[in-house]
C-alpha positions as CSV (number, residue, x, y, z in Angstrom):
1,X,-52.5,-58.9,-36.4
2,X,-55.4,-56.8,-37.9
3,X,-57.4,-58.6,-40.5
4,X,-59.0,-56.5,-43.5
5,X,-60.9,-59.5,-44.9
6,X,-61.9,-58.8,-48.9
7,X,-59.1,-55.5,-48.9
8,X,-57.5,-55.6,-52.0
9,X,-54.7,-53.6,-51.1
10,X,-52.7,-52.5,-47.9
11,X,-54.6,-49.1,-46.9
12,X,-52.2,-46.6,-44.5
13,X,-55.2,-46.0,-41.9
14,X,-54.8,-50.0,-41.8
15,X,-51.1,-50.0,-41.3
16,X,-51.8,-47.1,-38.7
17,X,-53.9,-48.9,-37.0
18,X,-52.2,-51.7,-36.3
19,X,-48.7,-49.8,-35.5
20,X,-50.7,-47.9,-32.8
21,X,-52.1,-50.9,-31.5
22,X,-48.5,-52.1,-30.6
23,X,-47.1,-48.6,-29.8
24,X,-49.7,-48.6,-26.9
25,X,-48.2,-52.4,-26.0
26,X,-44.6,-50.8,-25.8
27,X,-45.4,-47.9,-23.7
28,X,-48.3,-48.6,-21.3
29,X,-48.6,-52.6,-21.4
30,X,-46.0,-53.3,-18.3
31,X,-44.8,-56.9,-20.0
32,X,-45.0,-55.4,-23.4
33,X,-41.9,-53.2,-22.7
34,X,-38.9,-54.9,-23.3
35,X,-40.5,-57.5,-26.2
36,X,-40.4,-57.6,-29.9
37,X,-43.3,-56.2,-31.4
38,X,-44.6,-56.9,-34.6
39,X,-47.5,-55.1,-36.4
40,X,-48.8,-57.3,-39.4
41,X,-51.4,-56.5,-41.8
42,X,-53.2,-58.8,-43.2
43,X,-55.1,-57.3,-46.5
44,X,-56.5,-61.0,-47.7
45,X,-56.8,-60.4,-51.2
46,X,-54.0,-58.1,-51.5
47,X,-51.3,-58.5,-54.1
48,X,-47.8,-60.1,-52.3
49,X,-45.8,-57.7,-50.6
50,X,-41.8,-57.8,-50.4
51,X,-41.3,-57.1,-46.2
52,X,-38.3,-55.5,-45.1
53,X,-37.7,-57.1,-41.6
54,X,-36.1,-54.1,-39.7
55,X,-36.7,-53.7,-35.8
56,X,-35.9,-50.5,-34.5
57,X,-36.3,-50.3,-30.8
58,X,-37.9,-53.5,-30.5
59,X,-40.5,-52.2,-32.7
60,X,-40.6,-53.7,-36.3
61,X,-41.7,-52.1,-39.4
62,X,-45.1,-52.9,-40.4
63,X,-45.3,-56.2,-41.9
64,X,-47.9,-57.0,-44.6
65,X,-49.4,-60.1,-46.1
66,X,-52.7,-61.8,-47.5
67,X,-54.3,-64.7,-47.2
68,X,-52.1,-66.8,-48.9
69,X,-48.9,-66.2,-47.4
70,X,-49.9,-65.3,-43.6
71,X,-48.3,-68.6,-42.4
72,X,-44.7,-68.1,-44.2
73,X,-44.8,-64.0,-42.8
74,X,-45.2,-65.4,-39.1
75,X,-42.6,-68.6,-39.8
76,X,-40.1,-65.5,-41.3
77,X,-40.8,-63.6,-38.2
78,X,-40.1,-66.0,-35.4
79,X,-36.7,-66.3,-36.7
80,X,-35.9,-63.2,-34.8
81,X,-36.9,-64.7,-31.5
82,X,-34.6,-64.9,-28.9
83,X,-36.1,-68.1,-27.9
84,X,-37.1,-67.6,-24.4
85,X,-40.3,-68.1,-23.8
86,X,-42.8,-65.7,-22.9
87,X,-44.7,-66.4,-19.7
88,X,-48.3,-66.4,-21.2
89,X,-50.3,-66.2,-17.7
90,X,-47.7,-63.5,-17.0
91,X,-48.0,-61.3,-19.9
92,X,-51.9,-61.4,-19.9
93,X,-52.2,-60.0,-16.4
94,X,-50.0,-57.6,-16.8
95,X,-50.9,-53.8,-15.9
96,X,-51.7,-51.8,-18.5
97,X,-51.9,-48.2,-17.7
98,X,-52.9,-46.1,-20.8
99,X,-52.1,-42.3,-20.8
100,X,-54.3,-40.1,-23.6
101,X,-53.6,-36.7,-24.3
102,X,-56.2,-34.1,-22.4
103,X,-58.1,-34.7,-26.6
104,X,-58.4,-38.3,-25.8
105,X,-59.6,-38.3,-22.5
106,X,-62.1,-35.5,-22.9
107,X,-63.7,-37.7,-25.3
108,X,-63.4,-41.0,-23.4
109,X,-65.3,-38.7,-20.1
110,X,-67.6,-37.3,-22.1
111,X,-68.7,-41.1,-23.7
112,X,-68.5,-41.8,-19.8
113,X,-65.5,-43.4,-18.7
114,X,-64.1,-42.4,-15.1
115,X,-60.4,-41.1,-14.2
116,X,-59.2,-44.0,-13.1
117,X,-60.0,-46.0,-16.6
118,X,-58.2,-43.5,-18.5
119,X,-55.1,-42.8,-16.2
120,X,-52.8,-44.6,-16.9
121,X,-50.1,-43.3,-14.0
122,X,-50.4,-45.3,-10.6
123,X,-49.1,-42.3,-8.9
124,X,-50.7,-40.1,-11.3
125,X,-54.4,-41.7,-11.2
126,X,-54.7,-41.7,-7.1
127,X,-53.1,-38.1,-7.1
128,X,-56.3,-37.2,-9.6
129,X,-58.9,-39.3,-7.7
130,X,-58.2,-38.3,-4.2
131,X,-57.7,-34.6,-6.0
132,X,-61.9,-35.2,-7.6
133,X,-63.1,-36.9,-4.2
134,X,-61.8,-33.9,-2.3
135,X,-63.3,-30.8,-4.8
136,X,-66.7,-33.3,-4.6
137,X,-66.9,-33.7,-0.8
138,X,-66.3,-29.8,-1.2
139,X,-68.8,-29.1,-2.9
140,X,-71.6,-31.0,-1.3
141,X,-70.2,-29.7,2.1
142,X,-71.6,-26.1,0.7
143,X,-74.7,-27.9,-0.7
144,X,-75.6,-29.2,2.6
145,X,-74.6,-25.8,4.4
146,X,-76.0,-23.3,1.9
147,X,-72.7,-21.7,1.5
148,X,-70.5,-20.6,-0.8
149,X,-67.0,-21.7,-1.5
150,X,-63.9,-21.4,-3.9
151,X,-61.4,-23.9,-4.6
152,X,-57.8,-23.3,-6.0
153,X,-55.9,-26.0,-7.5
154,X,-52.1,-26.2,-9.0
155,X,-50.0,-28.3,-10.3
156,X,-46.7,-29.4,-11.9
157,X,-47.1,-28.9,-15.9
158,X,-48.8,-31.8,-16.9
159,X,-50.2,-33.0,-14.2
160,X,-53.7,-33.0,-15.4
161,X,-55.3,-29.9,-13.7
162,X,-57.8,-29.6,-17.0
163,X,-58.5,-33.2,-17.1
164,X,-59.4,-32.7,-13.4
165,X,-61.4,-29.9,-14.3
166,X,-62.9,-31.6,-17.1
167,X,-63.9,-34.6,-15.0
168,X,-65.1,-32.7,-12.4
169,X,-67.3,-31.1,-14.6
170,X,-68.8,-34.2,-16.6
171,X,-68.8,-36.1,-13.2
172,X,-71.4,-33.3,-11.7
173,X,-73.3,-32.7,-14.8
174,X,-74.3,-36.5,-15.4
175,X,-75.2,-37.1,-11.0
176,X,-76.3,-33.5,-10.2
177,X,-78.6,-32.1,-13.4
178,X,-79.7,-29.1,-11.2
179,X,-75.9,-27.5,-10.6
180,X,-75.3,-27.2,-14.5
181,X,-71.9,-27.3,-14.2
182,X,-69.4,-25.7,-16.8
183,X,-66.0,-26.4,-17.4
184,X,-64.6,-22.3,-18.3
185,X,-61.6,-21.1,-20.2
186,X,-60.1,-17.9,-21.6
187,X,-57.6,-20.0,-23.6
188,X,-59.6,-20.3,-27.3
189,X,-57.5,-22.8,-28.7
190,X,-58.5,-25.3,-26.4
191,X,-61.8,-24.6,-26.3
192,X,-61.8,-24.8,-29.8
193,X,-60.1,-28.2,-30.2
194,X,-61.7,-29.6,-26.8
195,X,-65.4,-29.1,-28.5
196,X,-64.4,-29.8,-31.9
197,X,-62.6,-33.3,-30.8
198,X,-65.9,-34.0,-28.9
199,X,-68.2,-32.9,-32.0
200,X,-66.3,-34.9,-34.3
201,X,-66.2,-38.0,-32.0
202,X,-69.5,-38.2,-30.8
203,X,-70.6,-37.7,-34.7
204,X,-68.5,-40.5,-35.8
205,X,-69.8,-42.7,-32.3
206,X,-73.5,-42.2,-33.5
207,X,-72.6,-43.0,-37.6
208,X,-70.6,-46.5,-36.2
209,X,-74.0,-47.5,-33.9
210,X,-76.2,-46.8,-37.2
211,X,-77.7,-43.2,-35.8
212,X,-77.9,-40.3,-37.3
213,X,-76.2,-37.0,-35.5
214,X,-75.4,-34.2,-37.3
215,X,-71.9,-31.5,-36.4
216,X,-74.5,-29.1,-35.2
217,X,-76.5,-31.1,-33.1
218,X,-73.6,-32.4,-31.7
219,X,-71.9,-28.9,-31.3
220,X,-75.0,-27.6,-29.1
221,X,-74.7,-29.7,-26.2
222,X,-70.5,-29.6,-26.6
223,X,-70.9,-25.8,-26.4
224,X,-72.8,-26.0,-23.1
225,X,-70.0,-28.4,-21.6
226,X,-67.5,-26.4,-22.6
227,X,-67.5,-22.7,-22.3
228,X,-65.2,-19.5,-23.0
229,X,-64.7,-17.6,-19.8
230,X,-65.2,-14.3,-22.0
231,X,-68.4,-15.3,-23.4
232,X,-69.8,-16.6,-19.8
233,X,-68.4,-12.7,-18.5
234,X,-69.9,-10.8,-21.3
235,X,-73.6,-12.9,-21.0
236,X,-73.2,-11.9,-16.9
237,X,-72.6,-8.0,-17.7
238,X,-76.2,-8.1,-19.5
239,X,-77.6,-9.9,-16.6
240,X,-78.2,-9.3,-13.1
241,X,-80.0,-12.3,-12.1
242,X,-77.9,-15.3,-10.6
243,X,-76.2,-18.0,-13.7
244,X,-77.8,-21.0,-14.2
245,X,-74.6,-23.0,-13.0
246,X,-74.4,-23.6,-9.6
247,X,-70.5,-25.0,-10.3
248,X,-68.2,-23.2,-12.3
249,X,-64.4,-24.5,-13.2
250,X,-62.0,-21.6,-14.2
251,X,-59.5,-23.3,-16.4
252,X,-55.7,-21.1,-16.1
253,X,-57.4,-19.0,-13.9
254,X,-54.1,-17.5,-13.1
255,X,-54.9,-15.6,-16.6
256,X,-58.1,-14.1,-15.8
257,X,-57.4,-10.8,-16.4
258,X,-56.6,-7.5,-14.4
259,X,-58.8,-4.3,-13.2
260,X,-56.6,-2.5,-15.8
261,X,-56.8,-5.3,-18.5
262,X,-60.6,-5.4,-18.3
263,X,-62.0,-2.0,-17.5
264,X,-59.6,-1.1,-21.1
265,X,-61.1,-4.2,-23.2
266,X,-64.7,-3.1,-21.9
267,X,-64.4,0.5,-22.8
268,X,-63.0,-0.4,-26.2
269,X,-66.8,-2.1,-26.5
270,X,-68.4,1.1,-24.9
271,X,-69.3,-0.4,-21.6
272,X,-68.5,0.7,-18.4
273,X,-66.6,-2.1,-16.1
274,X,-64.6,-1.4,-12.7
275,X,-63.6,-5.1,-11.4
276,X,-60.7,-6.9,-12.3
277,X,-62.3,-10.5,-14.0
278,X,-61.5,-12.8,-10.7
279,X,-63.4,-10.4,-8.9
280,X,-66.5,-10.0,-11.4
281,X,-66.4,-13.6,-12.0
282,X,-66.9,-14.2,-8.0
283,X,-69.3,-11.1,-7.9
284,X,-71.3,-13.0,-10.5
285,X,-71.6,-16.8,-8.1
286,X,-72.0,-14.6,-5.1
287,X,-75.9,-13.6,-7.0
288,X,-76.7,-16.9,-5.9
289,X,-78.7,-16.8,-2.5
290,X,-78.3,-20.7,-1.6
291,X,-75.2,-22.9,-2.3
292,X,-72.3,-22.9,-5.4
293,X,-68.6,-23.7,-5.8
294,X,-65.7,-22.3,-7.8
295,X,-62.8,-24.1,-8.6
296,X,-59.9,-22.2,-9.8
297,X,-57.2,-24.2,-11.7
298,X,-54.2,-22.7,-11.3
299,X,-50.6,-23.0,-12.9
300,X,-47.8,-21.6,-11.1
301,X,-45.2,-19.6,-13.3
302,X,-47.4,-19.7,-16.4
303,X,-48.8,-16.0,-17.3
304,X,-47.6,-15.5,-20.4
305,X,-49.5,-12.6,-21.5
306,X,-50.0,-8.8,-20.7
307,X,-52.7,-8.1,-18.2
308,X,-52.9,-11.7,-17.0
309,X,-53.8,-11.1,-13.4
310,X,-51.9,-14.2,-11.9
311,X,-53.5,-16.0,-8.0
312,X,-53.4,-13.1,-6.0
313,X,-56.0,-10.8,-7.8
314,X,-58.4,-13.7,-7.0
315,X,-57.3,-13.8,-3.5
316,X,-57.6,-9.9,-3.1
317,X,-60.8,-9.8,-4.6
318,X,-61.6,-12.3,-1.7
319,X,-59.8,-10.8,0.7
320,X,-61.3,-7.5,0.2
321,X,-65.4,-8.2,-0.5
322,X,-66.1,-11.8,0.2
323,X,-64.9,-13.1,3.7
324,X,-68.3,-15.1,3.9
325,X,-66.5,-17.6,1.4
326,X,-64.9,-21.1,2.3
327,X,-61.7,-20.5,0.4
328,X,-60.0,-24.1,0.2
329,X,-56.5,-23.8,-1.5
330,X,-53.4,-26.0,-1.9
331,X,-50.6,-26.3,0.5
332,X,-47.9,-25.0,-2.5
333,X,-49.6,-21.9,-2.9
334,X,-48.5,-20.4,0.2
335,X,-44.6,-22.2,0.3
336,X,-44.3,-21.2,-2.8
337,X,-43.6,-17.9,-4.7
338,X,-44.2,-18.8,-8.2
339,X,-47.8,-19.1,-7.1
340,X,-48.7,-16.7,-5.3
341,X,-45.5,-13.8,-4.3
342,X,-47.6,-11.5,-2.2
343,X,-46.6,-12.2,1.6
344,X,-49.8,-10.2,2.8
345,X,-51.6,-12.0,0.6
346,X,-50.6,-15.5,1.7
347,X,-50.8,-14.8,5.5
348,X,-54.1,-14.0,5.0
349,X,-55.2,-17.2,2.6
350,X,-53.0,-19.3,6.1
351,X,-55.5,-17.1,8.7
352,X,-58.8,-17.5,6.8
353,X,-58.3,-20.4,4.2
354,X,-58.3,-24.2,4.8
355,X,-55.1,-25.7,3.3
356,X,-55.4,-28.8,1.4
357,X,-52.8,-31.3,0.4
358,X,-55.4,-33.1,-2.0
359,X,-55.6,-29.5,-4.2
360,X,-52.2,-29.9,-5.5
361,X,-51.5,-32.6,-8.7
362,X,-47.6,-33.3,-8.0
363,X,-47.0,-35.9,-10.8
364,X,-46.9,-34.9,-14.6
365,X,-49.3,-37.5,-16.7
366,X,-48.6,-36.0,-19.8
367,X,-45.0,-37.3,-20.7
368,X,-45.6,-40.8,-19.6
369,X,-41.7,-41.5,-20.2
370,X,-41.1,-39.3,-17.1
371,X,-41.9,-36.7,-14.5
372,X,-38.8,-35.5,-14.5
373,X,-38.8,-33.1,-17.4
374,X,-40.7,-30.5,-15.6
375,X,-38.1,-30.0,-12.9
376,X,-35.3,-29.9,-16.0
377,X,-37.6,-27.1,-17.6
378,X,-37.1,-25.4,-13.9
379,X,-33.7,-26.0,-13.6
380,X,-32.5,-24.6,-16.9
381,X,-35.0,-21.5,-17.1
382,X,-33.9,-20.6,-13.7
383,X,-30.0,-20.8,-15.2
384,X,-28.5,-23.8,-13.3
385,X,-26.9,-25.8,-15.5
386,X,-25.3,-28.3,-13.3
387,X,-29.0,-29.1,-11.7
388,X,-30.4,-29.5,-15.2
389,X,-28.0,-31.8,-16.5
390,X,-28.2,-34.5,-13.6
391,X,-31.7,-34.2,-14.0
392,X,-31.7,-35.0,-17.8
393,X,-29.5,-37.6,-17.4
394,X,-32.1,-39.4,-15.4
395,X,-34.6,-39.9,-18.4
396,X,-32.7,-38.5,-21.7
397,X,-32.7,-42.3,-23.0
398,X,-36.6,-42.7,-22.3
399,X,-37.2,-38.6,-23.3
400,X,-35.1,-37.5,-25.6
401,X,-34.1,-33.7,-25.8
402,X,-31.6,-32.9,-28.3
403,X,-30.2,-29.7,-30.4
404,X,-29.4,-28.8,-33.6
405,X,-28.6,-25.8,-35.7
406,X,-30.3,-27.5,-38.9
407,X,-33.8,-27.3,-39.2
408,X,-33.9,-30.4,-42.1
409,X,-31.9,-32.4,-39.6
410,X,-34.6,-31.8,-36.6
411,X,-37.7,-32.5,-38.9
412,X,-36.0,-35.0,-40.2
413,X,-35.8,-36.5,-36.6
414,X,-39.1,-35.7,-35.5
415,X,-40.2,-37.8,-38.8
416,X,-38.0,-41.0,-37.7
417,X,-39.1,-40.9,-34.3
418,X,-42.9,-40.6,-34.7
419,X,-44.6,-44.0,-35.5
420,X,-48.2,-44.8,-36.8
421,X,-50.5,-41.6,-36.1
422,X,-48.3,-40.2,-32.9
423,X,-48.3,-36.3,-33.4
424,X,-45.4,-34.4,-34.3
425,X,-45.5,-30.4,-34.9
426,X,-43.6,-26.8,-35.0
427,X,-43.6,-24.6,-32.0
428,X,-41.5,-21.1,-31.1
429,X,-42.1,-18.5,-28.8
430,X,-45.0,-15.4,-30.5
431,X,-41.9,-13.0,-29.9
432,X,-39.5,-15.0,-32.2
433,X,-40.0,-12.7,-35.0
434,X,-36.8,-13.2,-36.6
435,X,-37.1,-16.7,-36.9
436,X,-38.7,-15.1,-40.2
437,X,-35.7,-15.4,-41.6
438,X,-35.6,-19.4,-42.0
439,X,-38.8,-20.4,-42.7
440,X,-40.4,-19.9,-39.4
441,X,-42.9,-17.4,-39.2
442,X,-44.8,-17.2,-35.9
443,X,-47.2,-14.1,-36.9
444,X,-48.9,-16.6,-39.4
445,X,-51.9,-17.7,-37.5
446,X,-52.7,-21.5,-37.0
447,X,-56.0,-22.9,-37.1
448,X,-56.1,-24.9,-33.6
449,X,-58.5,-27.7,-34.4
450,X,-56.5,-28.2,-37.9
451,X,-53.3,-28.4,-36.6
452,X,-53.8,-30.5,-33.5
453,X,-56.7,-32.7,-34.6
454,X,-56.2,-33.4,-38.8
455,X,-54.3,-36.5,-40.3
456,X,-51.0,-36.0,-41.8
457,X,-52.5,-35.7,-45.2
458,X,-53.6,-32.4,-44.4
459,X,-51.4,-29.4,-44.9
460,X,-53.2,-27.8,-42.1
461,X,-52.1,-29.6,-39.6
462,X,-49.2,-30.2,-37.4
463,X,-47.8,-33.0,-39.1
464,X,-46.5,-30.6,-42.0
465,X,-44.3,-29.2,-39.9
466,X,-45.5,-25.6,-41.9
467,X,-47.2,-23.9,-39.2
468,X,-45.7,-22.8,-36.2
469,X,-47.6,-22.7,-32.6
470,X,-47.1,-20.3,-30.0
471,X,-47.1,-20.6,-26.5
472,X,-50.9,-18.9,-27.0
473,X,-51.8,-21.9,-29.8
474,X,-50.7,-25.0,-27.3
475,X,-51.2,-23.7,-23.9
476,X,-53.3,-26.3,-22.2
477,X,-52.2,-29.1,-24.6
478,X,-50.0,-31.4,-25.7
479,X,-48.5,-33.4,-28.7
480,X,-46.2,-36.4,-28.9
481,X,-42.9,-35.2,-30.7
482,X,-42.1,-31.2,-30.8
483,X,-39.2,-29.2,-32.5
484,X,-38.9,-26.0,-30.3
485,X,-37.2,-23.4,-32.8
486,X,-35.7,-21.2,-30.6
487,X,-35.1,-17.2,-31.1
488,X,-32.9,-14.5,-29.6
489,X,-35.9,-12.8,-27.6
490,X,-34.7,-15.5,-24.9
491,X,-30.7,-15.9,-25.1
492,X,-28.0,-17.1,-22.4
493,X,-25.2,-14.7,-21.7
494,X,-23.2,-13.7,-19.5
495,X,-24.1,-16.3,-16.5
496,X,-27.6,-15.1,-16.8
497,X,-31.0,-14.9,-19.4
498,X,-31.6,-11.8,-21.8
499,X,-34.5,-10.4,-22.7
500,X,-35.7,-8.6,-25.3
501,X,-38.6,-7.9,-27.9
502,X,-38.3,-6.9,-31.8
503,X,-40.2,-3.8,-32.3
504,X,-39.6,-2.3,-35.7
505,X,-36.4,-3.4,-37.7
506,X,-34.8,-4.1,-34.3
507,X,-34.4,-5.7,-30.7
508,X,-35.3,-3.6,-27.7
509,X,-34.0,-4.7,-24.2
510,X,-36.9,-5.9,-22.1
511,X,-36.6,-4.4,-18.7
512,X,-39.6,-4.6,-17.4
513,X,-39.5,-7.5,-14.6
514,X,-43.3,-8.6,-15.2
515,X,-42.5,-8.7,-19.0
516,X,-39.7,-10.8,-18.3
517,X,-41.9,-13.3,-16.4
518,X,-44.4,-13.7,-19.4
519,X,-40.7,-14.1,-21.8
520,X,-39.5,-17.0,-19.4
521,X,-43.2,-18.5,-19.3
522,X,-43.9,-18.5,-22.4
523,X,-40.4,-21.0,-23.3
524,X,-41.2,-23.0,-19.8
525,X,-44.6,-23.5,-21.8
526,X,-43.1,-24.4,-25.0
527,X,-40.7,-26.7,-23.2
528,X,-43.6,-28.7,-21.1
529,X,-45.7,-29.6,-24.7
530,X,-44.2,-32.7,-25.7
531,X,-45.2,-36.1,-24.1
532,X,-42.3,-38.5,-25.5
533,X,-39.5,-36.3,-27.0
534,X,-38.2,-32.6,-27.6
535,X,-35.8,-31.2,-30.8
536,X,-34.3,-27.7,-30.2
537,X,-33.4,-25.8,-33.6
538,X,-31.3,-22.9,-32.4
539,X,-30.2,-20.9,-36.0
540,X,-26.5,-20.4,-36.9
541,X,-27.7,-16.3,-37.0
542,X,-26.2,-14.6,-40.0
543,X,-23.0,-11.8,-39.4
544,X,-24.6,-9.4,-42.3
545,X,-27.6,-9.2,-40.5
546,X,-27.6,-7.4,-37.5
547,X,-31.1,-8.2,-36.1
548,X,-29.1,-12.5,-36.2
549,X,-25.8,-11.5,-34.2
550,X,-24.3,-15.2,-34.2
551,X,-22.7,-14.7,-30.9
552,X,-26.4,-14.4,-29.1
553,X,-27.7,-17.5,-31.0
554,X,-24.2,-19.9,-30.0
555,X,-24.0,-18.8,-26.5
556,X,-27.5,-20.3,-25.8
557,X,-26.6,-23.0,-27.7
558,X,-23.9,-23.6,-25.6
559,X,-25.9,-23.3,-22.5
560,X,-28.2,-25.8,-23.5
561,X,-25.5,-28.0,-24.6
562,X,-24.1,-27.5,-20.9
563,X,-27.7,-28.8,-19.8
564,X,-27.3,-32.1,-20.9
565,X,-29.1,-31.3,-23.8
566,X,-27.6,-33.3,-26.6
567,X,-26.6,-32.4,-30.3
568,X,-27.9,-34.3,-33.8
């Protein structure tokens, strides 16, 4: 029950409000789960309101009444009881075991909360403690030897490497002043939307205790937190004296980018650069005569650009000019090749390294419904059907992935499914260009902290389902309901996965096997963004046009169909 006392009317942030209050009952609240829930609005003076009693998944519609009829709205609703008593005692100690989206729990670190008050994942929150206590007893092993050391850590999509990262970084900048330590990424968006969220929370934190903060005074000390890797690079080029930080988190460092990459970017701005970026960025810690730590979070299988440099430039750049570093890496990077593929490479990180268990996060925390879907995302890029499908089966009625061929139908469904303020949005692949052709153009830029941060009033944002987000845009973040519209620059045929780009006024084959990794990443991306369920919109094609052969667009379809994945 949330009370508006002297509301004349039943406002929708009210009603929004209250529905989210029992959505977080129904999905973290252990006793909550298989209850009736009932969100009721009480406006007191507002007029009377006709209620539709509907329950849908045990969740009612919102129920609204005033002051005067409160009593006959709860009498109504306990009609519907099943009339076994709830165990009081019981239900009040149950566990409750929230899980916010990398937004939400930025801002709840940054006001000061710990890990373990915001993970909500048994497995999930000792697999990111344990992960923190081992990068912290890290670090002040160098402090107390004077040395210098780098950390890699991967994980499963979802797992929460930047929430690690992030906490890692509050956690040492609140006990340890002198380090200055920066949380670092080359992906914009969620810089962007990381310091916006914080800006615009700790604005509205100050305005609710009576203070007065202004956007820019906020965005100052937000800035410092978080950081663009390119920015902190460029700033180091100027300089040859030794950074103020002392500990330095690389967000996706698996995209810093290559010698090539670089040295072309940097001539484009007239200066002279020879290093690939892992090995500048380490060239730039190594200034410091004492102590300092890296940590490198890392995502296997996720390059999804060109000139992203992937794990083993960093371990190279190591391997060839900095054998006086403590290199501390995770067990997976060297059993497995979607990490790290170079055998030289990984016999040397197994002779001079220190493998750590703690440096891999092995449970997803972003789709609280299950862990599974990563390993279903595997399964089907890698082209086994069979394997997918008796995965999906094990969470499809918990995480719903279905398919359709009519985009009305799947916005339809992402509307129905989402409930009070839970996010729902547009993404496809940056190379579906023909997607064009219904509605669905992925060349017309987003703004990030628009789409993933404004209410659905706002045309801006997600909620219109307008804008599409690439794998670029959402990278590194998540929402709650996604329709992935799917394009022919990634079709099933044949027993296998095609490539191919549109350049022009048509497709070219993509043959290029590096190319074709960034292709796959970029939909096992897309696929790995939604944290309760997933709609596929695969287009009928059109036989008059040549650049929408039908055949490619149906055979993927039925692939996916062959997955498990089910049709609307």
């Amino acid at each position: 029950m949330e009370f508006k006392v002297g509301d004349t009317e039943y406002q929708k942030h009210a009603i929004d409000q209250t529905v989210d209050y029992c959505l977080d009952l129904k999905n973290f609240h252990e006793a909550s789960h298989h209850e009736k829930l009932v969100p009721l609005v009480i406006s007191t003076r507002a007029p009377n309101f006709t209620n539709i009693y509907e329950v849908n998944d045990k969740l009612f519609e919102p129920l609204k009444a005033n002051q005067s009829n409160i009593g006959s709205i709860i009498a109504q609703t306990l009609l519907f009881s099943n009339s076994i008593e709830i165990d009081s005692f019981l239900w009040e100690n149950s566990i409750y075991k929230p899980t916010p989206t990398i937004i939400e729990a930025s801002q709840a670190l940054y006001r000061g909360h710990s890990v373990s008050e915001i993970s909500r994942h048994d497995a999930g929150a000792i697999n990111l403690s344990i992960t923190t206590e081992c990068i912290n007893s890290i670090i002040e092993r160098s402090k107390s030897n004077g040395s210098k050391s780098i950390c890699f850590l991967t994980g499963v999509p979802g797992a929460g490497k930047t929430l690690a990262g992030l906490n890692i970084a509050n956690e040492r900048r609140k006990a340890h002043e002198d380090e200055n330590a920066v949380f670092l990424s080359g992906n914009g968006p969620l810089v962007y939307v990381l310091r916006e969220a914080l800006v615009r929370d700790e604005v509205q934190q100050a305005k609710e205790k009576g203070q007065k903060l202004t956007k820019k005074q906020s965005a100052i000390k937000a800035n410092a937190f978080i950081q663009n890797i390119h920015h902190f690079r460029d700033d180091n080029i100027i300089s040859n004296q030794a950074p103020n930080e002392k500990v330095v988190i690389f967000d996706e460092a698996q995209r810093a980018w290559t010698k090539k990459k670089a040295s072309s970017f940097m001539k484009s701005k007239g200066k002279e650069f020879d290093m690939s970026e892992p090995e500048f960025l380490i060239d730039v810690m190594n200034r410091h005569t004492s102590h300092c730590t890296i940590i490198c979070l890392i995502g296997g299988g996720q390059e999804i650009n060109t000139g992203e440099a992937g794990l083993s430039e960093w371990v190279m750049a190591l391997k060839n000019h900095y054998q006086n570093w403590d290199v501390y890496y995770s067990n997976l990077i060297v059993d497995d090749n979607d990490y790290l593929d170079d055998e030289e490479l990984r016999d040397w990180l197994k002779a001079k390294g220190n493998s750590e268990e703690h440096l891999h996060l092995s449970v997803s925390v972003r789709s609280f419904r299950s862990e599974r879907i990563s390993s279903f995302v595997h399964e089907l890029i890698k082209g086994n059907y069979s394997q997918a499908k008796s995965i999906v089966a094990e969470f499809n009625s918990v995480f719903p992935i279905c398919i359709t061929r009519d985009f009305s139908k799947a916005k339809q469904w992402l509307r129905r499914k989402a409930k009070g303020t839970e996010r729902i949005g547009l993404v496809g692949s940056s190379g579906g260009r023909r997607l064009r052709a219904v509605g669905i153009d992925v060349k017309n830029e987003i703004t990030a902290e628009d789409w993933f941060l404004n209410d659905a009033s706002d045309v801006r944002s997600s909620h219109y389902l307008e804008l599409v987000a690439t794998e670029f845009d959402i990278q590194g973040l998540e929402i709650d309901y996604l329709c992935l519209a799917w394009d022919i620059n990634f079709y099933f045929r044949d027993g296998k996965w095609n490539y191919q780009s549109f350049e022009g006024s048509k497709w070219k084959a993509v043959k290029n096997e590096v190319e074709k990794s960034y292709l796959r990443n970029a939909y096992r991306v897309l696929m790995t963004r939604a944290r309760q369920g997933i709609i596929i919109y695969i287009p009928e094609g059109n036989s008059s046009d040549r650049t929408r052969p039908p055949g490619l667009y149906d055979s993927t379809f039925e692939f996916l169909l062959s997955c498990g994945v089910k049709e609307i």
